[in-house]
N, C-alpha and C positions, 0 to 999 in steps of 0.2 A: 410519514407512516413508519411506526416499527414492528418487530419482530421478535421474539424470545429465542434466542438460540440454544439448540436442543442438549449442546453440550455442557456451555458453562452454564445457561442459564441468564445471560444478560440480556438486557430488550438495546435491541440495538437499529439503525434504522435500515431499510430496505438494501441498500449501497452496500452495508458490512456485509452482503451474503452474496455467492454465486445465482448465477441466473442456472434456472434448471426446468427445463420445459415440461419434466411428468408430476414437477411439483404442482399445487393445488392453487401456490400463490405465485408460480414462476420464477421460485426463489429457494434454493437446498435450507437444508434445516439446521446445518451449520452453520457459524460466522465463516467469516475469510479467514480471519485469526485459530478459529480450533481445527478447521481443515489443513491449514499449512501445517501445525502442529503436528497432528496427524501422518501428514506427509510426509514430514520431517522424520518423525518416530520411524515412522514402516521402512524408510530407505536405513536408516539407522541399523534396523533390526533386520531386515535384510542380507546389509552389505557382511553380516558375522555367516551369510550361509555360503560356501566356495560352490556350491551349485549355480546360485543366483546370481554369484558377480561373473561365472563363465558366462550364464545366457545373457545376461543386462549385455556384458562385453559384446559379446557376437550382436544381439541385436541393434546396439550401438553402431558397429560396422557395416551393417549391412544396412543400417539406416542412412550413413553419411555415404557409404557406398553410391546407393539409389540418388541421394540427394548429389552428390558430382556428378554423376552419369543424366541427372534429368529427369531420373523415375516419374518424379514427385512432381515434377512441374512440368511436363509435359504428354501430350496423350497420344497415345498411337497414333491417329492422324499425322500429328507432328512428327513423330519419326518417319512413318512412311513417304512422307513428302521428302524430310530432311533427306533420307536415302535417296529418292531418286535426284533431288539437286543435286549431294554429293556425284553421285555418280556421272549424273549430265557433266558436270565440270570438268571431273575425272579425265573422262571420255575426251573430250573438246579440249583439252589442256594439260596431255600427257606430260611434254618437258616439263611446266610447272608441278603438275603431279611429283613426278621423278624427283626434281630437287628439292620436295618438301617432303620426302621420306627419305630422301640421301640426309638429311639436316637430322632429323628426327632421331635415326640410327647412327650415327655419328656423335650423336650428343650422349646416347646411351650407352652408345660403347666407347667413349671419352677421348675420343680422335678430336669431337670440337667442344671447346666449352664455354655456356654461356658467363657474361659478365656478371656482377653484381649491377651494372646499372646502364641505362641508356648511352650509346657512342656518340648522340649529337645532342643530346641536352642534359645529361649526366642521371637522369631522373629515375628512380625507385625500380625494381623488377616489378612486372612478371616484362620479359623484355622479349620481342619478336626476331627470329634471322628476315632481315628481309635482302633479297635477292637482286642485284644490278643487273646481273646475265645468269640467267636460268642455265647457259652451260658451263659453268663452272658453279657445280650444286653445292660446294663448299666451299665456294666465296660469298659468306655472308656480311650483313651489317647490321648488329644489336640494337633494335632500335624501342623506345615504349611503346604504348599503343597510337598515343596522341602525333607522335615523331612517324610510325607508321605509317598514317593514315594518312598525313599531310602527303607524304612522300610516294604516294599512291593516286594522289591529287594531283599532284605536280607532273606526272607521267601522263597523265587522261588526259 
């Protein structure tokens, strides 16, 4: 089955067009092709206005913002749970508490600093401290996740 698209003009088949639910045939009136176009155009003509690249910027940020922090993928239920586990743990597991913000603040203010990569398998960042003796809060071991995890195993 095709379609005449409203812009160029070509009959093209059903596939070349966006799905569009208040359309008549459930399908926009443009092709894929003169929509991108489009799209292409207006961010073009756009980007010459210093208004638009301020707020595109800021809503950019506060998009990836949201999207780090879990906005977007998680719903209140989940946080309010996620808080009271945090805190259960908290609570039940002060030393460990303590030395995972002794590490925290120490890395921030550059008393400790992380590797570029895992200390038992040499393997890529993002790299975890993990702790031998919780009372020596900054005697850690850089470890990845997978090295971590093992190493969490091995102690249970």
């Amino acid at each position: 089955m095709t379609k005449p698209c409203v812009q160029c003009g070509g009959e093209k088949p059903l596939a070349d067009f966006y799905k569009h639910p208040r359309a008549r045939d459930g399908r926009a009136g443009r092709c894929k092709e003169c929509h991108k176009s489009n799209m292409r155009n207006r961010y073009h003509a756009n980007m010459q206005d210093p208004a638009w690249r301020e707020r595109e910027a800021e809503r950019q940020r506060i998009k990836e913002r949201d999207r780090y922090h879990g906005v977007l993928k998680f719903s209140a239920d989940y946080w309010q749970r996620h808080t009271e586990v945090t805190g259960r743990y908290r609570y039940n597991n002060p030393e460990k508490y303590r030395a995972h913000i002794a590490v925290g603040n120490a890395v921030r203010s550059g008393r400790l600093k992380k590797p570029d990569g895992c200390e038992q398998c040499g393997g890529p960042p993002p790299v975890h401290g993990h702790h031998d003796d919780y009372a020596k809060p900054l005697d850690v071991r850089w470890l990845c996740v997978a090295c971590h995890s093992l190493e969490h195993r091995k102690a249970a």
